[in-house]
PDBQT receptor file of N, H, CA, C and O in Angstrom, charges set to zero:
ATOM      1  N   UNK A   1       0.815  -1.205   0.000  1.00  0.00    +0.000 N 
ATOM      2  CA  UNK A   1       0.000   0.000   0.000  1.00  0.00    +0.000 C 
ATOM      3  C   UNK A   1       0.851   1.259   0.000  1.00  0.00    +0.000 C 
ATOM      4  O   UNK A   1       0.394   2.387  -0.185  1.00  0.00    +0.000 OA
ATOM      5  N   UNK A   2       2.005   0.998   0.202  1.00  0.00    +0.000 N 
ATOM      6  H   UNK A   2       2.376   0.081   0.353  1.00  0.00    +0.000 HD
ATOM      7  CA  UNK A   2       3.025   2.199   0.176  1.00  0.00    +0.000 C 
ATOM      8  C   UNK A   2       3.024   3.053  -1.058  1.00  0.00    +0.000 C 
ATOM      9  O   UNK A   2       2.950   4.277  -1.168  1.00  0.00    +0.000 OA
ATOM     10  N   UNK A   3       3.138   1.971  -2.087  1.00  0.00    +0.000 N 
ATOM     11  H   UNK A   3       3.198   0.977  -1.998  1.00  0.00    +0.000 HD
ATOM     12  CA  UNK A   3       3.308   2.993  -3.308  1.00  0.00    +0.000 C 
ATOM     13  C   UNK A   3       1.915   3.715  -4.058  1.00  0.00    +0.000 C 
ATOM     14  O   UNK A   3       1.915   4.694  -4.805  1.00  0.00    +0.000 OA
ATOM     15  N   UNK A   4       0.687   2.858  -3.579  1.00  0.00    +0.000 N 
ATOM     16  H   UNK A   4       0.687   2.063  -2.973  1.00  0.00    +0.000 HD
ATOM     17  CA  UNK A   4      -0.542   3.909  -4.273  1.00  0.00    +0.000 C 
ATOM     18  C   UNK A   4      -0.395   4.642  -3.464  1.00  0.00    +0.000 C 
ATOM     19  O   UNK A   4      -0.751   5.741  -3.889  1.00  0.00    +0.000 OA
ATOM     20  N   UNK A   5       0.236   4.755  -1.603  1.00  0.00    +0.000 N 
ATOM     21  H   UNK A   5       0.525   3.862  -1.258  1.00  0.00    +0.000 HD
ATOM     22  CA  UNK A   5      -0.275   6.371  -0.946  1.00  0.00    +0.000 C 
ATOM     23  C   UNK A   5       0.731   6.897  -1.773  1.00  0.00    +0.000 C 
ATOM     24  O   UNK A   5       0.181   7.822  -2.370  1.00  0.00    +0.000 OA
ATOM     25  N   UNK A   6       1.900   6.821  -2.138  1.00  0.00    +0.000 N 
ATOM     26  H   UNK A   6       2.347   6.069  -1.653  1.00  0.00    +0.000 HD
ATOM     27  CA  UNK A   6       3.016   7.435  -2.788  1.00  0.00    +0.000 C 
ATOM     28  C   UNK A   6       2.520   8.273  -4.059  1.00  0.00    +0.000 C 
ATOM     29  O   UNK A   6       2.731   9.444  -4.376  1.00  0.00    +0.000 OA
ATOM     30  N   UNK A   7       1.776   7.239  -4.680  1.00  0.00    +0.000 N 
ATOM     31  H   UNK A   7       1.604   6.288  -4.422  1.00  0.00    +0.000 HD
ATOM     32  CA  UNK A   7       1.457   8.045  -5.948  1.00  0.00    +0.000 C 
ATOM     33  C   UNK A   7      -0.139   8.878  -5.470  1.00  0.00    +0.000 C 
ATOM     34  O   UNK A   7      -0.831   9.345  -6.375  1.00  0.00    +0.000 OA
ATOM     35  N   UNK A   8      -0.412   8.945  -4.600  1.00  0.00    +0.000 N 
ATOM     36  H   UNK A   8       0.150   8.565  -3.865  1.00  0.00    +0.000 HD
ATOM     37  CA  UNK A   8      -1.618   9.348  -4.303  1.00  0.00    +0.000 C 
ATOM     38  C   UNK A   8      -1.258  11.024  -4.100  1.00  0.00    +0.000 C 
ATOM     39  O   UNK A   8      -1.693  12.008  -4.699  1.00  0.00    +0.000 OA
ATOM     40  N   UNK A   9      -0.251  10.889  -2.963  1.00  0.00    +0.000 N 
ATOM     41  H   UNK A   9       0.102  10.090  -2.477  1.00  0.00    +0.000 HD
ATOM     42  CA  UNK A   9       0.155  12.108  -2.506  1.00  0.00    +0.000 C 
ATOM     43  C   UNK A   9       1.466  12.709  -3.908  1.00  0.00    +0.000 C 
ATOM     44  O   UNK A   9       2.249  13.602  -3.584  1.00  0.00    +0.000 OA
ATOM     45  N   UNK A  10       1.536  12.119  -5.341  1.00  0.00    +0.000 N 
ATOM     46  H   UNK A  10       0.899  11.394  -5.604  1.00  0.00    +0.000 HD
ATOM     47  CA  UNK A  10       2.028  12.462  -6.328  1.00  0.00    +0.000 C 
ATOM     48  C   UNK A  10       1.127  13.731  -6.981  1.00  0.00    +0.000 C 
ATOM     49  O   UNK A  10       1.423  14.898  -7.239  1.00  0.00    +0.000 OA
ATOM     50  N   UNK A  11      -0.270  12.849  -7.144  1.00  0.00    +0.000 N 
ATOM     51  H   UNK A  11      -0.510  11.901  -6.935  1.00  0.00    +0.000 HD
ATOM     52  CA  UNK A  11      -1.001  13.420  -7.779  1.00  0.00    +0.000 C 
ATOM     53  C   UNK A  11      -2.081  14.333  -7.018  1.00  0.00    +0.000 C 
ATOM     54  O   UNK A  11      -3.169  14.512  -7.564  1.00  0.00    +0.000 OA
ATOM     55  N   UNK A  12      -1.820  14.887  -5.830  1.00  0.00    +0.000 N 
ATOM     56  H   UNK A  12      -0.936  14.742  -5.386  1.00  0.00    +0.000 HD
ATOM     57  CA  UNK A  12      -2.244  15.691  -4.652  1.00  0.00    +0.000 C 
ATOM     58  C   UNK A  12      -3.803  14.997  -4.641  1.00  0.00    +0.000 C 
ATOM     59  O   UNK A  12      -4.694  15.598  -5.241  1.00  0.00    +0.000 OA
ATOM     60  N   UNK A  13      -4.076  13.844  -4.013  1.00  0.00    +0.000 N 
ATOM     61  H   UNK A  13      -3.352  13.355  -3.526  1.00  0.00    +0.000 HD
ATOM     62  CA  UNK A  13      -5.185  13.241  -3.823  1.00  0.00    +0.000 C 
ATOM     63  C   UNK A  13      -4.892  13.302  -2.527  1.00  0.00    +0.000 C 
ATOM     64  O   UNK A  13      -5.756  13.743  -1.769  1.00  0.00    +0.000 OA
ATOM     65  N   UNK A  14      -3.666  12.890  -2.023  1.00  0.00    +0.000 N 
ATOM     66  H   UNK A  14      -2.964  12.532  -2.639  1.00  0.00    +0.000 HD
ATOM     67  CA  UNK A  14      -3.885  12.556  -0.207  1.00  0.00    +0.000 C 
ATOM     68  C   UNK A  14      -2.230  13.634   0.006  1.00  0.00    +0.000 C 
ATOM     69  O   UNK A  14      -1.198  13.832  -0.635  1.00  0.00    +0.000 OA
ATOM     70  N   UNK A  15      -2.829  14.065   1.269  1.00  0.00    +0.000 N 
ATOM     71  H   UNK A  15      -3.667  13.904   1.790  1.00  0.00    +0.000 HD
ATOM     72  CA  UNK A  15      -1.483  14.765   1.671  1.00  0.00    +0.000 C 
ATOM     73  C   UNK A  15      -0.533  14.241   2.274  1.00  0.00    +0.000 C 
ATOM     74  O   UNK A  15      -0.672  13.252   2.994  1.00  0.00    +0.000 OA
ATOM     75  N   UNK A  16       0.893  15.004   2.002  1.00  0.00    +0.000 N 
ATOM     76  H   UNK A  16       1.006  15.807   1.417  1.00  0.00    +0.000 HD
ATOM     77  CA  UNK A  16       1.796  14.129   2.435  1.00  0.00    +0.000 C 
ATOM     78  C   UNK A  16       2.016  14.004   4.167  1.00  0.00    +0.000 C 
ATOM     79  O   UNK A  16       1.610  14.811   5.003  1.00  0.00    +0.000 OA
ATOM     80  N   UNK A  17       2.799  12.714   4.417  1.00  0.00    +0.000 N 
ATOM     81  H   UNK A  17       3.129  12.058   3.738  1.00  0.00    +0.000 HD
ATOM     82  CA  UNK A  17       3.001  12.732   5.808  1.00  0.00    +0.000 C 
ATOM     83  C   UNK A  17       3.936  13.555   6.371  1.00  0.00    +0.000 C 
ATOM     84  O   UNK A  17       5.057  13.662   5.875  1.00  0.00    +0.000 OA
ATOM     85  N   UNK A  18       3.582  14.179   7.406  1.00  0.00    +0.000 N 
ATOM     86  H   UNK A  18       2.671  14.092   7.809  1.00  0.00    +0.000 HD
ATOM     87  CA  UNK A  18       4.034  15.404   8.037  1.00  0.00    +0.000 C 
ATOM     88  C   UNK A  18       5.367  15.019   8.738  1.00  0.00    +0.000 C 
ATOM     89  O   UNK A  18       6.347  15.762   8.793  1.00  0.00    +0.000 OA
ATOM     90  N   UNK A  19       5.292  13.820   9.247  1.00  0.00    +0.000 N 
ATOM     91  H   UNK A  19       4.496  13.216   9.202  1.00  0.00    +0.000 HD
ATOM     92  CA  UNK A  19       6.447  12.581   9.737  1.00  0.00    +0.000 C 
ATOM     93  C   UNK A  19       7.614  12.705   8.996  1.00  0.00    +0.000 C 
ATOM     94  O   UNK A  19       8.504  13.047   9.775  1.00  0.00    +0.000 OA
ATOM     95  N   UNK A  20       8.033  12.593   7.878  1.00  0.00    +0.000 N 
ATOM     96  H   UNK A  20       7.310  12.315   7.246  1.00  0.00    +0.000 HD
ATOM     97  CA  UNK A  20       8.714  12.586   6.917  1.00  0.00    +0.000 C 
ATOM     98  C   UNK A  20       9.713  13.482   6.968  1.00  0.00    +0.000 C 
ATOM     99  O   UNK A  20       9.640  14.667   7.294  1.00  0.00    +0.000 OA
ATOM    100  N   UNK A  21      10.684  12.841   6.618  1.00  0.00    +0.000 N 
ATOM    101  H   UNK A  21      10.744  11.878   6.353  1.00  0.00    +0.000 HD
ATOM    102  CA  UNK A  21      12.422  13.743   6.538  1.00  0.00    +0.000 C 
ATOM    103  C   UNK A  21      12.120  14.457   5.549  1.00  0.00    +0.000 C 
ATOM    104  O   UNK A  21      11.707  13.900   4.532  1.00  0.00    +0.000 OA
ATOM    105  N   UNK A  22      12.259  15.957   5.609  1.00  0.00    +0.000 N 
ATOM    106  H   UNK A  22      12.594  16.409   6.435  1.00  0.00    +0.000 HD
ATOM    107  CA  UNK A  22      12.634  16.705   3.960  1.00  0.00    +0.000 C 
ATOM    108  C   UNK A  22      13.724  16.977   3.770  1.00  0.00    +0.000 C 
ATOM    109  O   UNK A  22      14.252  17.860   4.445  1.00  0.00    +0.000 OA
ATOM    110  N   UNK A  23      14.316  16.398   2.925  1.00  0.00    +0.000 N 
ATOM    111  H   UNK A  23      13.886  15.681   2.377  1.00  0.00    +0.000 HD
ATOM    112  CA  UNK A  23      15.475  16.593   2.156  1.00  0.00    +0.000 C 
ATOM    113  C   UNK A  23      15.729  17.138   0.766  1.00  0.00    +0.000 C 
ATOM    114  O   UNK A  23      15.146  16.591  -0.170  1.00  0.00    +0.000 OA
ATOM    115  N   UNK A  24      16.508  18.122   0.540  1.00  0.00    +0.000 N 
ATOM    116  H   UNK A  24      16.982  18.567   1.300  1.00  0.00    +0.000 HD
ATOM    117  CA  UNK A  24      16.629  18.837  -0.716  1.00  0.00    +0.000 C 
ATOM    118  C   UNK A  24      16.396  17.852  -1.888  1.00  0.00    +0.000 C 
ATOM    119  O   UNK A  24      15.518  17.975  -2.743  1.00  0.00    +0.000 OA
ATOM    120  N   UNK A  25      17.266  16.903  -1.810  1.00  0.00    +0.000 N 
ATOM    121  H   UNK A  25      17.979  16.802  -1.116  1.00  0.00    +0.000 HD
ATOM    122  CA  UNK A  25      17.465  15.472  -2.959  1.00  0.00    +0.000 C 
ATOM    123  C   UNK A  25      15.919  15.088  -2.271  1.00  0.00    +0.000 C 
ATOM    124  O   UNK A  25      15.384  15.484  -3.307  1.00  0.00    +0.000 OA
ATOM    125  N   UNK A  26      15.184  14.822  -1.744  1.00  0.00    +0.000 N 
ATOM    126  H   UNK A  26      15.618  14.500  -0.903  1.00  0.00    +0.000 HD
ATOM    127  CA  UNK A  26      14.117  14.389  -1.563  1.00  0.00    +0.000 C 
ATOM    128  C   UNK A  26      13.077  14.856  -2.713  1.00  0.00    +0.000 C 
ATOM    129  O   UNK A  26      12.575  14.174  -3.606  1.00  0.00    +0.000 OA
ATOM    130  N   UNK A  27      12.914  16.195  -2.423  1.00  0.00    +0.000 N 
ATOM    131  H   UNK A  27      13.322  16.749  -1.697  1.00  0.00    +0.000 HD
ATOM    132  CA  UNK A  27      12.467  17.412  -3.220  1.00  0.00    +0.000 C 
ATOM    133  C   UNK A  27      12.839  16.810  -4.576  1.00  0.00    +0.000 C 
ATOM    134  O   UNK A  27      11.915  16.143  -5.040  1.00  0.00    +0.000 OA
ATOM    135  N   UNK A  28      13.528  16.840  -5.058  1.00  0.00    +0.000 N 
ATOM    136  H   UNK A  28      14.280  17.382  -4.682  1.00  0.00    +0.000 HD
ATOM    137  CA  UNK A  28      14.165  17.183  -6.572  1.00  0.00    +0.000 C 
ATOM    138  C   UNK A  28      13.732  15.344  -7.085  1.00  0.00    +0.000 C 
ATOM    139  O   UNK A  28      13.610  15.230  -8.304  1.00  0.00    +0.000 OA
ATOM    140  N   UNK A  29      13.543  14.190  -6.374  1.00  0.00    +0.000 N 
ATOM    141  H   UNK A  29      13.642  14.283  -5.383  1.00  0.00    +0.000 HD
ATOM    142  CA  UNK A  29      12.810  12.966  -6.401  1.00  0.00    +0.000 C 
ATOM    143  C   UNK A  29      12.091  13.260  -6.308  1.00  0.00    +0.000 C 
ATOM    144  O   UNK A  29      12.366  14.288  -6.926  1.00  0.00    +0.000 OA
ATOM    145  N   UNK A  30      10.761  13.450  -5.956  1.00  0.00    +0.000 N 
ATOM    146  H   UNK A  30      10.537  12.615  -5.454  1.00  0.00    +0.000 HD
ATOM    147  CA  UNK A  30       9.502  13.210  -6.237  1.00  0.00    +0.000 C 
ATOM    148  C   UNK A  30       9.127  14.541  -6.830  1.00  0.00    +0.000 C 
ATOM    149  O   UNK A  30       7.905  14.662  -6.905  1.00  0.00    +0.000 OA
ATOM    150  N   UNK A  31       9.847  15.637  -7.300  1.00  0.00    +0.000 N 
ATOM    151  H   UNK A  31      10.840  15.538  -7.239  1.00  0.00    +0.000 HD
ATOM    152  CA  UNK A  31       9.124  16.432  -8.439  1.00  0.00    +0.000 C 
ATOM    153  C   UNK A  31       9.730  15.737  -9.509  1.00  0.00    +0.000 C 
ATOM    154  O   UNK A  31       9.341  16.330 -10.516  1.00  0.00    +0.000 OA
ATOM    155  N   UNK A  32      10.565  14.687  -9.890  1.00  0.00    +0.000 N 
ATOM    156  H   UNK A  32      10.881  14.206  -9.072  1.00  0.00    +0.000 HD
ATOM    157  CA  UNK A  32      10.903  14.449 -10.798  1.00  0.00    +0.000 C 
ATOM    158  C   UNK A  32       9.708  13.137 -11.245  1.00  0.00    +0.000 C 
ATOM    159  O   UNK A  32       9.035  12.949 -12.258  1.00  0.00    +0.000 OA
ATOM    160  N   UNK A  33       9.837  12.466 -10.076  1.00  0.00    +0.000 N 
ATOM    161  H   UNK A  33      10.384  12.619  -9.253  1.00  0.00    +0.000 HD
ATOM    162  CA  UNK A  33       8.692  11.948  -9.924  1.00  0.00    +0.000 C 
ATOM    163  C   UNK A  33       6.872  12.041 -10.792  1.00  0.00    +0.000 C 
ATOM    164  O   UNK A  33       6.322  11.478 -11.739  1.00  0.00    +0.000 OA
ATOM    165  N   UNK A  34       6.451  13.248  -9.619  1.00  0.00    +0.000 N 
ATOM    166  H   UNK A  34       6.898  13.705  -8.850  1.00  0.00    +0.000 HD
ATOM    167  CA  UNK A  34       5.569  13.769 -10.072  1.00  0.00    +0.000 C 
ATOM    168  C   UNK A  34       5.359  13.866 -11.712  1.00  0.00    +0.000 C 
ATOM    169  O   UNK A  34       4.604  13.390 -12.559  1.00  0.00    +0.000 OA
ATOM    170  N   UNK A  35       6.439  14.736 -11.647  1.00  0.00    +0.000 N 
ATOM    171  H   UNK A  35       7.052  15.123 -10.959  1.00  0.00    +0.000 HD
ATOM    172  CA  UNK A  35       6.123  14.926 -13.311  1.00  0.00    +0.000 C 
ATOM    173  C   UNK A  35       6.327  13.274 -14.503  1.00  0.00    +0.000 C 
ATOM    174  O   UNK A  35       5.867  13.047 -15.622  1.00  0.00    +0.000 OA
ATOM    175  N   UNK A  36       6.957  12.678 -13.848  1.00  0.00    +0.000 N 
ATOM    176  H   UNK A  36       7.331  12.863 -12.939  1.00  0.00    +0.000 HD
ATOM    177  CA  UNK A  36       6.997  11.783 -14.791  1.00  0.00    +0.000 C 
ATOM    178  C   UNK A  36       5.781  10.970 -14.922  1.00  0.00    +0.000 C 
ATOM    179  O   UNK A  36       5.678  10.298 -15.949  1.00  0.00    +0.000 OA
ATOM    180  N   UNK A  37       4.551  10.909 -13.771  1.00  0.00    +0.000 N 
ATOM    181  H   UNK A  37       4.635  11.454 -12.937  1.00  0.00    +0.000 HD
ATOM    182  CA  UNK A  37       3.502  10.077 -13.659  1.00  0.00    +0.000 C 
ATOM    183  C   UNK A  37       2.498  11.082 -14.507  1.00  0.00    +0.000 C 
ATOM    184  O   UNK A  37       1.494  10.638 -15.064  1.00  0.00    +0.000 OA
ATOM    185  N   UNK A  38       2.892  12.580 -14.555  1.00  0.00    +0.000 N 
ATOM    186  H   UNK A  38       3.708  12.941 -14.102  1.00  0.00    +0.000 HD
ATOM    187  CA  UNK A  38       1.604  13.401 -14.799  1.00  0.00    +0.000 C 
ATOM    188  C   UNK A  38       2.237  13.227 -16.298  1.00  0.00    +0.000 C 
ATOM    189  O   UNK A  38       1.309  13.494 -17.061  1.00  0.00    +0.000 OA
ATOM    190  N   UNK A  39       3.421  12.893 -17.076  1.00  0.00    +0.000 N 
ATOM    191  H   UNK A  39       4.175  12.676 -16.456  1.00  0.00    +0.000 HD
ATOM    192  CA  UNK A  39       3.704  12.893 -18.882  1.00  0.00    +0.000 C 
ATOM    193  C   UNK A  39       3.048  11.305 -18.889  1.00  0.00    +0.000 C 
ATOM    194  O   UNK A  39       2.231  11.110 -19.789  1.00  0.00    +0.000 OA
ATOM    195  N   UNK A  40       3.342  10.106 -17.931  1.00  0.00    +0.000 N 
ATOM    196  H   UNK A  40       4.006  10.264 -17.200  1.00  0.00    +0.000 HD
ATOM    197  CA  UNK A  40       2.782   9.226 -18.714  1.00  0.00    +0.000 C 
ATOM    198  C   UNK A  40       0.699   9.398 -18.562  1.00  0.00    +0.000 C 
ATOM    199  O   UNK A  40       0.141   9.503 -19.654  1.00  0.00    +0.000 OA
ATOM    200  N   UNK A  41       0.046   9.408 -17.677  1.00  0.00    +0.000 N 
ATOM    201  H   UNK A  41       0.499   9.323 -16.790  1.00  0.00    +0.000 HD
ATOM    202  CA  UNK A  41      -1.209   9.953 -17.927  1.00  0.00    +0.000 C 
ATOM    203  C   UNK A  41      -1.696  10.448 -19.122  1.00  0.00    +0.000 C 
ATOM    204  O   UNK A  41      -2.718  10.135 -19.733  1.00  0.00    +0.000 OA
ATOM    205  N   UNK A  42      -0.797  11.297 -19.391  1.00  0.00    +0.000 N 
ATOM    206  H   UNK A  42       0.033  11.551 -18.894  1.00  0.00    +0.000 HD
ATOM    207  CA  UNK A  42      -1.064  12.465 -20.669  1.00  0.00    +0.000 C 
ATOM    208  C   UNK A  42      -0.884  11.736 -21.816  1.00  0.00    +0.000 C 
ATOM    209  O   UNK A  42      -1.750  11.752 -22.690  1.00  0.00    +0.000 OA
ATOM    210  N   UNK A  43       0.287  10.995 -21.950  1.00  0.00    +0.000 N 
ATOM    211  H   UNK A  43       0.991  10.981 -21.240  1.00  0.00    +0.000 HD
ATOM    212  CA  UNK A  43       0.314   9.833 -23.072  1.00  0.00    +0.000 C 
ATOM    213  C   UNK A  43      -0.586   9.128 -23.166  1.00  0.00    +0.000 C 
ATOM    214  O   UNK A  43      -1.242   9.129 -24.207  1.00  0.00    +0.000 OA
ATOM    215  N   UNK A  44      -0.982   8.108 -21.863  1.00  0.00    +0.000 N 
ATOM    216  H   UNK A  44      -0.450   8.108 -21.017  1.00  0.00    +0.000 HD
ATOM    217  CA  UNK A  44      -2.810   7.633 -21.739  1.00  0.00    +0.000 C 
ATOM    218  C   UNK A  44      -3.534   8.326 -22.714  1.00  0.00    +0.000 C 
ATOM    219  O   UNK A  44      -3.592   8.178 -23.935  1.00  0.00    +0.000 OA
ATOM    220  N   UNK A  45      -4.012   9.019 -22.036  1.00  0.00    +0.000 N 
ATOM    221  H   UNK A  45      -3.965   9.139 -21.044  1.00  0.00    +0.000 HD
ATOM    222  CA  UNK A  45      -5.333   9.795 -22.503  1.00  0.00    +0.000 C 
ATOM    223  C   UNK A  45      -4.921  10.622 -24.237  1.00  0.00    +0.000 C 
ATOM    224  O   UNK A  45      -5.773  11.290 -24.823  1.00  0.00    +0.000 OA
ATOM    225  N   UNK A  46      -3.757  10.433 -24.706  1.00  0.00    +0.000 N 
ATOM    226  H   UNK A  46      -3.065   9.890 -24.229  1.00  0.00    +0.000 HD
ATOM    227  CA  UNK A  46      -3.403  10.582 -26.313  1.00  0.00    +0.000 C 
ATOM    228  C   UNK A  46      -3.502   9.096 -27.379  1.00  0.00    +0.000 C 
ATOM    229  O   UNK A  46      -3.955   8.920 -28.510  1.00  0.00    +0.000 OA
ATOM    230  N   UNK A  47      -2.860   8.227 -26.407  1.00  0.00    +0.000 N 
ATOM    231  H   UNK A  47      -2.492   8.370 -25.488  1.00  0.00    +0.000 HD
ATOM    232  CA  UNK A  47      -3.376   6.871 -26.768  1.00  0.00    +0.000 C 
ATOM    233  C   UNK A  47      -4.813   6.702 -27.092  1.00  0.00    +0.000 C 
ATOM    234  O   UNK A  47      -5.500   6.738 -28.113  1.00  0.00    +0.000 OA
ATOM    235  N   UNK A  48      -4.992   6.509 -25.866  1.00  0.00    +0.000 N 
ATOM    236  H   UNK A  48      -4.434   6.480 -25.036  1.00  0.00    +0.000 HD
ATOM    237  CA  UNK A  48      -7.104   6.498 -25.770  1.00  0.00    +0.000 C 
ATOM    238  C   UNK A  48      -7.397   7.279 -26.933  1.00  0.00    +0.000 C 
ATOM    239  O   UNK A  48      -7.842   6.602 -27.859  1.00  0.00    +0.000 OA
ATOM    240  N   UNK A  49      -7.235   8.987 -27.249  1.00  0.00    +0.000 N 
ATOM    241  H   UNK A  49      -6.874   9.538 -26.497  1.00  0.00    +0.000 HD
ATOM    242  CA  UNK A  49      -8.153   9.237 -27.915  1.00  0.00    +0.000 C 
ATOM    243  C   UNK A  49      -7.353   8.565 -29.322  1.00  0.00    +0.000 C 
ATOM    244  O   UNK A  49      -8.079   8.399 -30.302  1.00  0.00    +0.000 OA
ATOM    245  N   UNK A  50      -6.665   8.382 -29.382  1.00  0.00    +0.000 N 
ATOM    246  H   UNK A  50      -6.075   8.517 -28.586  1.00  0.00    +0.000 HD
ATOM    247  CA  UNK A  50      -5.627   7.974 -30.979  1.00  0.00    +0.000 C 
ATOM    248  C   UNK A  50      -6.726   6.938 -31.054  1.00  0.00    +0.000 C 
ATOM    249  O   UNK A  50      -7.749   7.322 -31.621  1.00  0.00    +0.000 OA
ATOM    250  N   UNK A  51      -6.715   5.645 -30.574  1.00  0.00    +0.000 N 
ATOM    251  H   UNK A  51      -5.884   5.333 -30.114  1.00  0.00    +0.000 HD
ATOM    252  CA  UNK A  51      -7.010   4.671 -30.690  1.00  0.00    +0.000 C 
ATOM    253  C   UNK A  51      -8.474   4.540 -30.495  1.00  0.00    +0.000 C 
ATOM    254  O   UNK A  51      -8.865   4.161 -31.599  1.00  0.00    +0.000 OA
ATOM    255  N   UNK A  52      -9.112   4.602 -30.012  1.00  0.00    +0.000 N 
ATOM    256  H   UNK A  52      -8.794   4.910 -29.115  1.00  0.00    +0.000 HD
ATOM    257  CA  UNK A  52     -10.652   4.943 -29.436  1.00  0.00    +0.000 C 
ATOM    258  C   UNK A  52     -11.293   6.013 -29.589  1.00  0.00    +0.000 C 
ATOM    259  O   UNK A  52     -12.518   5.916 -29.526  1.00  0.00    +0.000 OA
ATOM    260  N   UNK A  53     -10.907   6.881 -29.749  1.00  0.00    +0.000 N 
ATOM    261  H   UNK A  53      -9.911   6.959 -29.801  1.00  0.00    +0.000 HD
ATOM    262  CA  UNK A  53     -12.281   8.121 -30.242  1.00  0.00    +0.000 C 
ATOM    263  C   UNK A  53     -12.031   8.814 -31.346  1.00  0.00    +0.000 C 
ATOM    264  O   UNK A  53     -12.979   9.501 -31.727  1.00  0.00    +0.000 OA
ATOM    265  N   UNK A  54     -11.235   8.849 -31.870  1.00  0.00    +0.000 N 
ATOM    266  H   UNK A  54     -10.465   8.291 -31.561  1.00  0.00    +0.000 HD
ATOM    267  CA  UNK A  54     -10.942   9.029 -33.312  1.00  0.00    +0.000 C 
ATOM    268  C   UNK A  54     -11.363   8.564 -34.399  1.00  0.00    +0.000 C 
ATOM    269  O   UNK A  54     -11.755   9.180 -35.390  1.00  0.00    +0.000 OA
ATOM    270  N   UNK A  55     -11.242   6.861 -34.126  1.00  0.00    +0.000 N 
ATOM    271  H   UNK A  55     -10.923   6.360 -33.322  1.00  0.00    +0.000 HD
ATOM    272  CA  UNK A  55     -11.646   6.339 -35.329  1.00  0.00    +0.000 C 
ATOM    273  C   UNK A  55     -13.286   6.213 -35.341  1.00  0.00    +0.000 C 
ATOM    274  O   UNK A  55     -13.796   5.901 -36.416  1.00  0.00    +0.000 OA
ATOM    275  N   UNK A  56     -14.279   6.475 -34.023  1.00  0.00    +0.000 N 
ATOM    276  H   UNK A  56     -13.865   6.729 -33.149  1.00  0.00    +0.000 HD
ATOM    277  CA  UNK A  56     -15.332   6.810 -33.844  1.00  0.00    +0.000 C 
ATOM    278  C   UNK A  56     -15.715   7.455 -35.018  1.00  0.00    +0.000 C 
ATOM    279  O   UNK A  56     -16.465   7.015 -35.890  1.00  0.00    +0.000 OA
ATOM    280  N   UNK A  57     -14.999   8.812 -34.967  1.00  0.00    +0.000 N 
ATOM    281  H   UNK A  57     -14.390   9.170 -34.259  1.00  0.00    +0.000 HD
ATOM    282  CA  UNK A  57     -15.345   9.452 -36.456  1.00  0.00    +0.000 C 
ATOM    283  C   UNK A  57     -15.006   9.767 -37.450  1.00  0.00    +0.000 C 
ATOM    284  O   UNK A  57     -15.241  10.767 -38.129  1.00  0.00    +0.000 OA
ATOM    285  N   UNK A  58     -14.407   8.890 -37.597  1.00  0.00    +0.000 N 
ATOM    286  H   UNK A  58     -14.216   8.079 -37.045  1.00  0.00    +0.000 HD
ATOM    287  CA  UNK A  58     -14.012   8.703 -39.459  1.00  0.00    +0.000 C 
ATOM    288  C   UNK A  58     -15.309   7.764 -40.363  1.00  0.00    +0.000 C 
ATOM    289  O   UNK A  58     -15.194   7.562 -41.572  1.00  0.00    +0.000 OA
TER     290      UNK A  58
């Protein structure tokens, strides 16, 4: 369950734990992070429409 809260608190669904060491290199991991879960999503949903709602209307 570690890694859906992980990606949970990626995609600001759950906040992060207050517990937690902040570390500069911490920081610079999970915005690298972040962003890499929010480009593949975006690929998703370019897929999907490529493949699935496009050819709807042709």
């Amino acid at each position: 369950m570690g890694i859906l809260r992980q990606v949970a608190e990626y995609l600001y669904i759950k906040k992060p734990d207050p517990s937690r060491e902040k570390t500069q290199w911490m920081k610079y991991m999970h915005g690298i992070n972040r962003i890499s879960i929010f480009l593949f999503l975006f690929a998703l949903i370019v897929i999907i429409t490529r493949l699935v709602i496009l050819p709807l209307f042709r």
